[in-house]
C-alpha positions as CSV (number, residue, x, y, z in Angstrom):
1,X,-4.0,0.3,9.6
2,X,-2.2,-2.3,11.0
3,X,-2.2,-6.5,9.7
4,X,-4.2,-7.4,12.3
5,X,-7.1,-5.1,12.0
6,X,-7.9,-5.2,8.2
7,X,-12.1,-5.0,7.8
8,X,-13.9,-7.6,6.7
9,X,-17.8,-8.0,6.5
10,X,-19.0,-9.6,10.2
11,X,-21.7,-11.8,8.6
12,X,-19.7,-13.2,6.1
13,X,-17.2,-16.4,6.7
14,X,-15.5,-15.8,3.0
15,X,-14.6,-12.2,4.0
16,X,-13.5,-12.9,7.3
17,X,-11.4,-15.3,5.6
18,X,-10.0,-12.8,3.1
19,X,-9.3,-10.2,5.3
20,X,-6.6,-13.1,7.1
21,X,-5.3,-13.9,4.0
22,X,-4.5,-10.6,2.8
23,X,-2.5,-9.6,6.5
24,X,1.0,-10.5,4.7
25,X,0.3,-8.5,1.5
26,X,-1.0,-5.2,3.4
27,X,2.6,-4.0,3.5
28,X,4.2,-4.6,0.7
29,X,0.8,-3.1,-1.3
30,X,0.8,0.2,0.6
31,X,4.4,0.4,-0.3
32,X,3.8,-0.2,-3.8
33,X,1.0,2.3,-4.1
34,X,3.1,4.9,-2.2
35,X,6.0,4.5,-4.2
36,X,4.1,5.0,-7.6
37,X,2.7,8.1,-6.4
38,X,6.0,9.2,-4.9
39,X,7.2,9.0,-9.0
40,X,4.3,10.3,-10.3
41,X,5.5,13.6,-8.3
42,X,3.4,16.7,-9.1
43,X,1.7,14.9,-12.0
44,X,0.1,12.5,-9.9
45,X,-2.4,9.5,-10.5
46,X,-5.7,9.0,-10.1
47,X,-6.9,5.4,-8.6
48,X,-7.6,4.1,-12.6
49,X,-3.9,5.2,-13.7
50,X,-2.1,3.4,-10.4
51,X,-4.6,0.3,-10.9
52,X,-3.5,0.0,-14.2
53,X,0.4,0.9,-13.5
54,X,0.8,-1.1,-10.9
55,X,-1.2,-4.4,-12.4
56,X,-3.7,-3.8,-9.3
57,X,-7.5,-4.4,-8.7
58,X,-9.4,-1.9,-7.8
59,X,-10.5,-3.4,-4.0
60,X,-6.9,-4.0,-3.3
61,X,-4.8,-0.5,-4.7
62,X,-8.0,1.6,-3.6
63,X,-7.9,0.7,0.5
64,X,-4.5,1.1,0.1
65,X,-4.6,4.9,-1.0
66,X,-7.0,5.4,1.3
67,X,-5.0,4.4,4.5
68,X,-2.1,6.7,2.6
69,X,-5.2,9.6,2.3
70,X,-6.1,8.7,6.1
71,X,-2.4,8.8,7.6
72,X,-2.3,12.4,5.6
73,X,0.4,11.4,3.2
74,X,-1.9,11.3,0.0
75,X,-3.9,14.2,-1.0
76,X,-6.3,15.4,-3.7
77,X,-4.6,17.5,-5.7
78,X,-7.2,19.1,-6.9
79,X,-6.8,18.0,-10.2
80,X,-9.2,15.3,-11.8
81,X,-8.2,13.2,-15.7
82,X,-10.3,11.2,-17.5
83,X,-10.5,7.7,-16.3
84,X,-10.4,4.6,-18.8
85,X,-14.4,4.9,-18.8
86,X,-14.4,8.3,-19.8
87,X,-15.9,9.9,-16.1
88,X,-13.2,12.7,-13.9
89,X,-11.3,11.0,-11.4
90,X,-9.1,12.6,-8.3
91,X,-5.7,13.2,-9.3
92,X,-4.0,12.2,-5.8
93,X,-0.8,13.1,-5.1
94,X,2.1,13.6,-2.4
95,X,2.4,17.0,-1.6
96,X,5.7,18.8,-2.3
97,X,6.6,19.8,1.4
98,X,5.1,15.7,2.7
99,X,7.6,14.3,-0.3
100,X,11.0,14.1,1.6
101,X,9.5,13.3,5.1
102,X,7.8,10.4,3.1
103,X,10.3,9.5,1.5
104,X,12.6,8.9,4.4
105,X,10.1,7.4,6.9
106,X,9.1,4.9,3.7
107,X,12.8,4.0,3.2
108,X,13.2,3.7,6.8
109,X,9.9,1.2,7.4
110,X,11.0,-0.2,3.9
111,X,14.5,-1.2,6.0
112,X,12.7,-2.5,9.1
113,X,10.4,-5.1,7.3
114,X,13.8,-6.1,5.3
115,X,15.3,-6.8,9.0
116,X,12.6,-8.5,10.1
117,X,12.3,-10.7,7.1
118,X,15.9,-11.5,7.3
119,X,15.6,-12.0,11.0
120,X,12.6,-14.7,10.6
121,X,14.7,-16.4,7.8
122,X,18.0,-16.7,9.6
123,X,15.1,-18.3,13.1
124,X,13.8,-20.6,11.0
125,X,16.7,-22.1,8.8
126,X,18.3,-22.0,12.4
127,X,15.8,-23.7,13.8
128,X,15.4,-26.4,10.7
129,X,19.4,-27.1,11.2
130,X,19.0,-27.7,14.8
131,X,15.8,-30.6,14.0
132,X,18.1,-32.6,12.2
């Protein structure tokens, strides 16, 4: 899923709204999410234990495993714990032989959104210095 195309509900201003809002945080919440399952290795995490790990609502850390799930990174393992509630949850999880491909194409879009951060910084304080 990319920033521009996050869902929101058509007849509803506030969600529209929301759904622009979020377009910075996408990133950086997909990376967190991957990155706790990545350490959660073959023990995984269901979507209560990564809310709660990661200090996460459930509507934000939920689409987020799901566009992991969708892009074929995240899968059930098959598994299911006990949430805080007491009902079985999915234990999701990066599978062994996805874990190093992940790992490096994460590290390498981790790299690229560092570059283009640094690149926007360095265009706009260049751009400040030249307006005074």
């Amino acid at each position: 899923m990319t920033q521009s195309d996050l869902p929101f509900q058509k007849h509803s201003e506030t969600s529209r709204d929301a759904a622009r809002s979020k377009r910075g945080d996408v990133h950086n919440e997909l990376s967190r999410v991957f990155w706790h399952l990545a350490t959660c290795a073959d023990t995984g995490s269901t979507d209560d234990e990564t809310q709660r790990a990661l200090d996460m609502i459930g509507s934000t850390e939920r689409p987020r495993r799901i566009d992991l799930t969708a892009g074929g990174i995240v899968v059930d393992s098959g598994l299911r714990r006990s949430t805080c509630s007491g009902r079985a949850a999915v234990v999701w999880t990066i599978p062994v032989e996805r874990r190093e491909k992940a790992f490096l194409e994460a590290l390498v879009d981790k790299l690229r959104v560092e570059a283009a951060r640094k690149k926007a910084e360095r265009k706009t304080a260049s751009e400040n210095a030249g307006a005074e």
